[in-house]
GUFI-870078 format. One record per residue (C-alpha): residue in three letters; z, y, x. Coordinates in steps of 0.25 Angstrom, whole numbers, plus 5000, padded with zeros to 4 digits. Example, Ala and Ser with C-alpha at 12.3 -4.5 7.8 and 13.67 -1.06 7.14 Angstrom:
! residues 2
ALA503149825049/SER502949965055/
END
This chain:
! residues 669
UNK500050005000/UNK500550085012/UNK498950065018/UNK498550105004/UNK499250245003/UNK498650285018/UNK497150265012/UNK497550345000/UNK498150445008/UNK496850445019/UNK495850435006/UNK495050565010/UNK495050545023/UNK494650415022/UNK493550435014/UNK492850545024/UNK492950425035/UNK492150335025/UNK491150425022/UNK490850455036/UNK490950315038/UNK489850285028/UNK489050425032/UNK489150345045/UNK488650225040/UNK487650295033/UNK486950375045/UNK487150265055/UNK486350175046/UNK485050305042/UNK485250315057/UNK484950175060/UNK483850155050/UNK483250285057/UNK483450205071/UNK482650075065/UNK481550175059/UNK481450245074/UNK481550125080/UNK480350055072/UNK479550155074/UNK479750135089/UNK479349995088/UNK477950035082/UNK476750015093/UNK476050105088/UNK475550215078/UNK473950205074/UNK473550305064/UNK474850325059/UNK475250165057/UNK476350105065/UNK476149995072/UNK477449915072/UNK477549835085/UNK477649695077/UNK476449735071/UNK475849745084/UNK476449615089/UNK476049535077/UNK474649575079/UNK474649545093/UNK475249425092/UNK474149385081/UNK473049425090/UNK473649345100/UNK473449205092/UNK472149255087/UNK471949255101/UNK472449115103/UNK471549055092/UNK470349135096/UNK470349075110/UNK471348975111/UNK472249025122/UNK473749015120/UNK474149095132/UNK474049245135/UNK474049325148/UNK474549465149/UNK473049515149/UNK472549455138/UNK473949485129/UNK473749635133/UNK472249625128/UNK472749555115/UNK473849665115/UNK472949775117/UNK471949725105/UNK473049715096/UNK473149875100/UNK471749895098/UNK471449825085/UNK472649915079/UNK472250035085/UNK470850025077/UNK471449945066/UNK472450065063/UNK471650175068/UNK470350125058/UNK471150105047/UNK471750245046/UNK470450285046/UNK469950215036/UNK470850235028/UNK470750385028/UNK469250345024/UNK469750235014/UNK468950135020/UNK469749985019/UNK469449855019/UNK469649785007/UNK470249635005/UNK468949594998/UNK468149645011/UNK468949595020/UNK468849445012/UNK467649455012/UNK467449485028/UNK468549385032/UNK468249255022/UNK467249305014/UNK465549235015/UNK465049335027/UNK466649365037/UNK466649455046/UNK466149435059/UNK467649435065/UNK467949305056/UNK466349225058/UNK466749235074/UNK468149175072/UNK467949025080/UNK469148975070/UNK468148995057/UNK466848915063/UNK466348775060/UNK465948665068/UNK464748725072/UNK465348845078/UNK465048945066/UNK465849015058/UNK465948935045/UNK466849015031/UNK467148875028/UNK468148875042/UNK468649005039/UNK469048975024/UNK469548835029/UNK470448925039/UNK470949025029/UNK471448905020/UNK472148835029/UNK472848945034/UNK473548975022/UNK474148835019/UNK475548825018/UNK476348735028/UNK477648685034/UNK477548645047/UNK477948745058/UNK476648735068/UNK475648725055/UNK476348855050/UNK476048935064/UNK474748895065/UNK474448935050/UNK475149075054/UNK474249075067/UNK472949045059/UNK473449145049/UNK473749255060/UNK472249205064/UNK471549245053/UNK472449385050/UNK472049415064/UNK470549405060/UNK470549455045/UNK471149585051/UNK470049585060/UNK469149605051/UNK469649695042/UNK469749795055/UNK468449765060/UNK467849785045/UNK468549895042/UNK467949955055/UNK466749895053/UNK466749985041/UNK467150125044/UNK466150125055/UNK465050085046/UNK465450215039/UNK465450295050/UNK464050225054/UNK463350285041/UNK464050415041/UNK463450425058/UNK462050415057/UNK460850495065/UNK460250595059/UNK458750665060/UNK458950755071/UNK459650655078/UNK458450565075/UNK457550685082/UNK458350705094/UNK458450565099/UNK457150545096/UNK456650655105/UNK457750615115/UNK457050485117/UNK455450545115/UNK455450645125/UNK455450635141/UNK455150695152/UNK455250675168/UNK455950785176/UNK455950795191/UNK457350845196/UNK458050875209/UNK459450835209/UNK460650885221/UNK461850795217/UNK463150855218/UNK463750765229/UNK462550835237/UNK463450955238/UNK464750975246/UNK465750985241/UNK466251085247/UNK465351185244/UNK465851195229/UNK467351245226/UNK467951175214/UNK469351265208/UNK470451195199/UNK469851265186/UNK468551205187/UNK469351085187/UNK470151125173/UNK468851175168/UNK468351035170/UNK469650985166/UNK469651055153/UNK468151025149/UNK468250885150/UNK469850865146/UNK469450765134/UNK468850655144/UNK470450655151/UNK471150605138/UNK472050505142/UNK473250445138/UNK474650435144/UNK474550355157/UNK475150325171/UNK474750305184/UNK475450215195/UNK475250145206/UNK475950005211/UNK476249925222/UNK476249765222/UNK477349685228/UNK476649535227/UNK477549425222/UNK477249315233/UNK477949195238/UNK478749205252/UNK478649095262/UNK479949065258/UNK479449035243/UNK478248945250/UNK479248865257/UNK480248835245/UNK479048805238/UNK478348695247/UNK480148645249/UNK480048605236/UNK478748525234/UNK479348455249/UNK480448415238/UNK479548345228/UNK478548295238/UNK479148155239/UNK479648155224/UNK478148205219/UNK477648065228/UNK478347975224/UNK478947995209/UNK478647935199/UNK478748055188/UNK477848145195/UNK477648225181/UNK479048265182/UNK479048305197/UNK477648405196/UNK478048455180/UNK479448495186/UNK478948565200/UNK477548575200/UNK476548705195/UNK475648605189/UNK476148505179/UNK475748355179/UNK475248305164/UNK474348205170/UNK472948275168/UNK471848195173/UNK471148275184/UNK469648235187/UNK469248275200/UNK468648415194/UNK470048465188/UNK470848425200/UNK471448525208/UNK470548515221/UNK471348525232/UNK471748375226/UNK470448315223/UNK470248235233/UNK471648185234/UNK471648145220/UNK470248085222/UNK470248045235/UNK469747885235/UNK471047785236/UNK472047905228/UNK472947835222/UNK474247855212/UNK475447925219/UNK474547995231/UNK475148125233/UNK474548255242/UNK475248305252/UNK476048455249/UNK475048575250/UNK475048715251/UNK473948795246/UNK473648935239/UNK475248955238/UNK475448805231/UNK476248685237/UNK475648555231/UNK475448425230/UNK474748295220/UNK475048155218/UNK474048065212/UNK474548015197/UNK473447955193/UNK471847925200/UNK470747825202/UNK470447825184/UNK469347905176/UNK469447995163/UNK468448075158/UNK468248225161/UNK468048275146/UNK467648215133/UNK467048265121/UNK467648305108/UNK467248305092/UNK468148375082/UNK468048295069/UNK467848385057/UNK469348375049/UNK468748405036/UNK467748345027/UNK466348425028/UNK466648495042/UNK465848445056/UNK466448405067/UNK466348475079/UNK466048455093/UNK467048485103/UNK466348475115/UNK466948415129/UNK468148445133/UNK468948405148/UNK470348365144/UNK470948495148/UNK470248565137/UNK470948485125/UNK472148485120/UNK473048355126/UNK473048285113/UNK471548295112/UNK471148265125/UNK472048125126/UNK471448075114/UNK469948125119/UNK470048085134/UNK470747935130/UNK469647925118/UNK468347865119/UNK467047915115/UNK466947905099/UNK468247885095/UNK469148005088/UNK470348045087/UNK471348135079/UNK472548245085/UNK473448355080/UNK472948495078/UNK473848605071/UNK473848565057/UNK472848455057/UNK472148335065/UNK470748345073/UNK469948225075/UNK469048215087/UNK467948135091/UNK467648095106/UNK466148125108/UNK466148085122/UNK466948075134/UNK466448115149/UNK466348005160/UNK467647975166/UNK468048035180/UNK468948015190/UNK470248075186/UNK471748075193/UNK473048125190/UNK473648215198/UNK475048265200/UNK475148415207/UNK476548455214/UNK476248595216/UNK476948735217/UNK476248885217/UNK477248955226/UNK477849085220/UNK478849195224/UNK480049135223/UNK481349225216/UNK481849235230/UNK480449315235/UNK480149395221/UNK481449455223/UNK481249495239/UNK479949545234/UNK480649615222/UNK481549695232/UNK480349735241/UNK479749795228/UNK481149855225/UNK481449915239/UNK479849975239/UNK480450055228/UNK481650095233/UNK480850155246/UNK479750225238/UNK480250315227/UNK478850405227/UNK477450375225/UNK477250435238/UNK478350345247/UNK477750225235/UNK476450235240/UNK476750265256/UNK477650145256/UNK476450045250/UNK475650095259/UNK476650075271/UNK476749925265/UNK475149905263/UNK475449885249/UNK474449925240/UNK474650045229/UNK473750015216/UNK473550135206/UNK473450095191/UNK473150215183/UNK473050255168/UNK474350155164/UNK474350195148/UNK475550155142/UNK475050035135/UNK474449975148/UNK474549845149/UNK474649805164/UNK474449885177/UNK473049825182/UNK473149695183/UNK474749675186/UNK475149575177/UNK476349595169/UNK476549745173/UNK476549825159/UNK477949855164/UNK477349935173/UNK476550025163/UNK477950035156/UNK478650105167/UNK477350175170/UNK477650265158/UNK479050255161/UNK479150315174/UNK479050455181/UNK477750475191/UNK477950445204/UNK478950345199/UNK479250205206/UNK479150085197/UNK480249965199/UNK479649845203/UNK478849755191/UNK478449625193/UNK476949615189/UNK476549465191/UNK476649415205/UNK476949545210/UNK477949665210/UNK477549815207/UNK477949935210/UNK477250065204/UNK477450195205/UNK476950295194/UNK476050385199/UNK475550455187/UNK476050515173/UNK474850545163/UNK475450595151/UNK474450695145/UNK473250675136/UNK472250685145/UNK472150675160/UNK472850775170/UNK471850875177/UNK472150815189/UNK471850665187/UNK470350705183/UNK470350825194/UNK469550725205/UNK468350705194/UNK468350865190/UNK468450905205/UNK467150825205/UNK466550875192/UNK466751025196/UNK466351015210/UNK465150955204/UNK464951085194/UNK465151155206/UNK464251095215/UNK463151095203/UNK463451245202/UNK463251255219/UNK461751185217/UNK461351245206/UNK461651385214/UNK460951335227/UNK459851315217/UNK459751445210/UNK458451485210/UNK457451375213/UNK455951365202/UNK455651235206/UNK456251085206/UNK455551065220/UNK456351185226/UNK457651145219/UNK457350995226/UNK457251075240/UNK458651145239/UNK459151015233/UNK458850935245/UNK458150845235/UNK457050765230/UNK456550785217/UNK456850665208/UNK456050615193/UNK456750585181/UNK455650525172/UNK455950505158/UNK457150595154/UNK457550605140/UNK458850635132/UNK459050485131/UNK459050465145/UNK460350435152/UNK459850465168/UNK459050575173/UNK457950515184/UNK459150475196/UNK460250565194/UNK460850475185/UNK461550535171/UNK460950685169/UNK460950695154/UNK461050855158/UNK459750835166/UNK459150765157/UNK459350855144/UNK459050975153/UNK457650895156/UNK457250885142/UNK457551025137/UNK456751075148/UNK455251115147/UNK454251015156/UNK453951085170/UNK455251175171/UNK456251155181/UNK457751175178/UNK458851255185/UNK459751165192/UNK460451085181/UNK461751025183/UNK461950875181/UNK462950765184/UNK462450725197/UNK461950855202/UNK461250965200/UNK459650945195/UNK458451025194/UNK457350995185/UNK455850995181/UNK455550925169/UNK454050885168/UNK453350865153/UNK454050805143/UNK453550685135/UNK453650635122/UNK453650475119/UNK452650445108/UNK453250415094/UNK453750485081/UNK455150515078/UNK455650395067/UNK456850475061/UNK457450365054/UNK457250265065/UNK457850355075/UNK459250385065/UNK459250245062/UNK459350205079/UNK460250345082/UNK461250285071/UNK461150145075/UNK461550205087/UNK462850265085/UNK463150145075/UNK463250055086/UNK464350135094/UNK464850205081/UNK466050095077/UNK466650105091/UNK466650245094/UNK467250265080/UNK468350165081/UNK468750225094/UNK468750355089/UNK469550305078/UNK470550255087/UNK470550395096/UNK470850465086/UNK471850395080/UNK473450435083/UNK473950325089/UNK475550315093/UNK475550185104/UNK476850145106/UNK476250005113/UNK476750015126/UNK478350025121/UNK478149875117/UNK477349805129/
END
């Protein structure tokens, strides 16, 4: 009662505690759901057109991609070239799926479900669908009857765990391919639009027409600019800006890095050699004379022994003619060999029988109606173990029947190749490596490299001192996946847009080799600094200015002859010049020369004219006209086809361009 009267007496206060305590509770928990929402939308990566892209999104699709990959071209495994290429077609296909979509949407163009049954499943499919391998016959065509057959079996309920994932594989498959073509269509389809919207008219008819008709041949006198010194001209800092600004928009860039890097080669020491060939000394006796060699060479040995017949093709050479040596017998072992940085040795298992080197295989039709289909000849590598014990212990005619996912296949031995010599062989063998004991030695003389050299400057001085070579990697984006060809060394793009120029990396281990970087440059802007494109405009402007100091020496000359003369030159032809042409006689590209030719009259000689090699003068000779009348339809039919062809790329790519993008990528690889 006592405890009561206290709460009674504390009632108000009490009651201020609890509502703070719930305002609290309250807050924490609007500030906690705020966190989760800042927090999702840091785990988009990306923004395209104004869509996020959640990273789960991103994975699923790359992880379908990646067992379309598997079926399309049965490989199971990936290396870290081919998963970055998957990875970056996964980026690309969303880039253009999301950046068309938005715009056809703003247009109201779609794809219906009626168009896109009938592209996928309907009399005619799509292209995308008639090239897929898992839709043909036994002919090798693409047959509807395969894909409806597909299509049914995939949506089939069942209980079993491995027919379950092979049903969602299938199913992830077709997805794959059905969103295929509704991007490719729905491409296919705004283009078409633009394609009759963009069409040559009557003037542009005329034009290339009379481009094409008229000609003439033109004597010239060219002195290239490398002819002058250098010296003679004087470039200044705001002919460069000028130049700068004038051609700013070919410098868009995006943010990137620059480094250079130094290679500490992961090798084995001598040490590493001998502690190596010590333990094959150990197994030597054993590997001769046990009777469980499977055990000794699976348990120590870089090539596993499961009794493969080798013939005398497939053996290694180096034991040929051991194994086939007249007299081998059973139990005859080589003595312990170093070569190319392997310790090894072979024991005969088995010799002095035949088998032969291949056979060939008939698939028997599973259903009622269907053909069989000819395999062709396989070595028994090339099958699956199952098919091939059954195949190479068969005879010819008789068939058989295995296991295969949800169902059987039957085969039929066609025929079988002549039996060869054959022996088993047992291989004891060990590729040397660095052992833990040398990485870390290695390790500590990348780290103490680091120590010593704090700058770029001491960085590069101290390689050189060491004969060590510096490679340069420039125009790192952020989404780069590897640094040249160092395996494993995206980390290295990470600290790249991480670290401070003129910064020293840690050490990274990229494959068999350490790595140490140091960052040499920081490009953050939108297009190039002046001074990473100030070698190509110093070249640029002293060109202007040494076409400027012909041009003046020439001032004044009334005949191509007398321009030849102060040129040091001989006059040169260029027969056949017309607006199509690309080259002007030898001077290579000129389209300035060449346009100045045509609007000249015949027999005049030009002022000195600058060009891109040089500086020219010209005399033009009578101009000729080819025989033939202007077809106005014919020529806006070929002028339209024209740009029809390069019209779908250059618009999905400007699509793309002009797009905002928000790429986030490189925060989740």
């Amino acid at each position: 009662m006592a405890t009561l009267q206290k709460i009674r007496n504390h009632g108000v206060l009490l009651i201020v505690i609890v509502g703070l305590a719930m305002l609290a509770f309250i807050m924490g928990d609007f500030l906690n759901s705020g966190s989760s929402f800042f927090n999702r939308s840091r785990e988009n990566v990306a923004t395209i057109a104004g869509k996020d892209i959640h990273y789960t999104a991103y994975e699923a699709a790359k992880d379908q991609l990646t067992e379309v990959y598997k079926i399309e071209t049965g490989r199971s495994t990936f290396d870290e070239d081919l998963t970055n290429q998957l990875r970056n077609q996964v980026w690309q296909m969303m880039l253009m799926d999301y950046s068309l979509r938005a715009q056809a949407e703003a247009i109201g163009m779609d794809i219906t479900a009626d168009e896109l049954s009938e592209l996928c499943i309907g009399e005619n499919p799509h292209q995308i669908i008639r090239a897929r391998r898992a839709f043909y016959d036994e002919t090798g065509n693409f047959s509807r009857e395969a894909l409806v057959r597909f299509l049914n079996s995939i949506e089939q309920e069942v209980d079993d765990p491995e027919q379950a994932a092979n049903l969602k594989q299938a199913k992830n498959y077709w997805m794959y391919w059905e969103s295929a073509v509704r991007m490719t269509y729905l491409q296919e389809k705004y283009t078409n639009l633009l394609q009759n919207l963009i069409c040559a008219n009557s003037l542009d008819a005329e034009f290339a027409y009379d481009a094409r008709q008229t000609s003439v041949n033109v004597q010239y006198a060219m002195q290239p600019y490398y002819a002058v010194a250098d010296s003679l001209v004087t470039v200044s800092n705001s002919d460069i800006k000028r130049l700068y600004n004038q051609h700013k928009a070919l410098y868009k860039q995006t943010p990137n890095r620059a480094i250079a890097y130094i290679s500490f080669p992961i090798q084995p020491s001598q040490d590493d050699y001998a502690a190596a060939e010590a333990m094959l000394r150990g197994l030597e006796e054993e590997f001769k004379t046990t009777d469980d060699v499977t055990m000794v060479v699976n348990m120590n040995s870089d090539i596993t022994y499961d009794g493969r017949d080798y013939s005398m093709e497939t053996i290694p050479a180096k034991y040929k003619d051991f194994a086939f040596a007249k007299g081998a017998k059973a139990g005859q072992t080589t003595d312990l060999t170093f070569e190319d940085g392997t310790f090894s040795m072979a024991r005969i298992m088995q010799c002095g029988y035949s088998m032969p080197d291949s056979v060939e295989l008939k698939l028997i039709a599973a259903e009622e109606g269907q053909e069989d289909q000819e395999l062709g000849w396989f070595t028994a590598d090339a099958l699956n173990k199952d098919i091939a014990e059954k195949s190479f212990a068969g005879k010819r005619g008789e068939k058989f029947t295995i296991a295969a996912g949800m169902g059987e296949q039957t085969f039929e031995i066609l025929d079988i190749a002549k039996a060869t010599p054959k022996v088993k062989l047992a291989i004891l063998e060990t590729n040397v490596t660095a052992s833990s004991k040398t990485r870390s030695i290695l390790y500590n003389s990348a780290k103490q490299f680091i120590v010593a050299n704090s700058t770029e400057e001491a960085f590069r001085n101290a390689a050189a001192e060491q004969g060590m070579t510096v490679n340069p990697q420039y125009n790192l984006d952020k989404n780069t996946d590897k640094v040249g060809e160092l395996p494993s060394s995206r980390q290295i793009v990470r600290w790249a847009f991480e670290a401070k120029e003129g910064q020293i990396s840690d050490v990274f281990e990229c494959g068999d080799q350490f790595i140490v970087a140091v960052l040499t440059e920081v490009n953050e802007g939108d297009y190039r600094s002046l001074e990473s494109v100030r070698a190509e405009l110093t070249m640029e402007a002293t060109n202007e200015k040494k076409a400027e100091y012909i041009q003046k020496n020439l001032a004044g000359i009334t005949s191509l002859e007398e321009a030849a003369e102060k040129m040091g030159v001989e006059i040169q032809i260029a027969e056949n010049v017309n607006l199509n042409a690309y080259r002007f006689g030898n001077a290579g590209a000129e389209p300035a020369i060449i346009g100045k030719a045509l609007a000249m009259e015949a027999n005049t000689v030009s002022e000195p004219l600058k060009g891109n090699m040089g500086v020219f003068v010209i005399k033009v000779g009578q101009k000729t006209t080819a025989e033939g009348e202007l077809n106005v339809e014919q020529e806006k039919q070929q002028l339209t086809a024209r740009t029809a062809y390069s019209l779908p790329y250059q618009a999905i790519s400007l699509i793309e361009e002009k797009t905002e993008v928000k790429d986030n990528r490189a925060n989740f690889q």
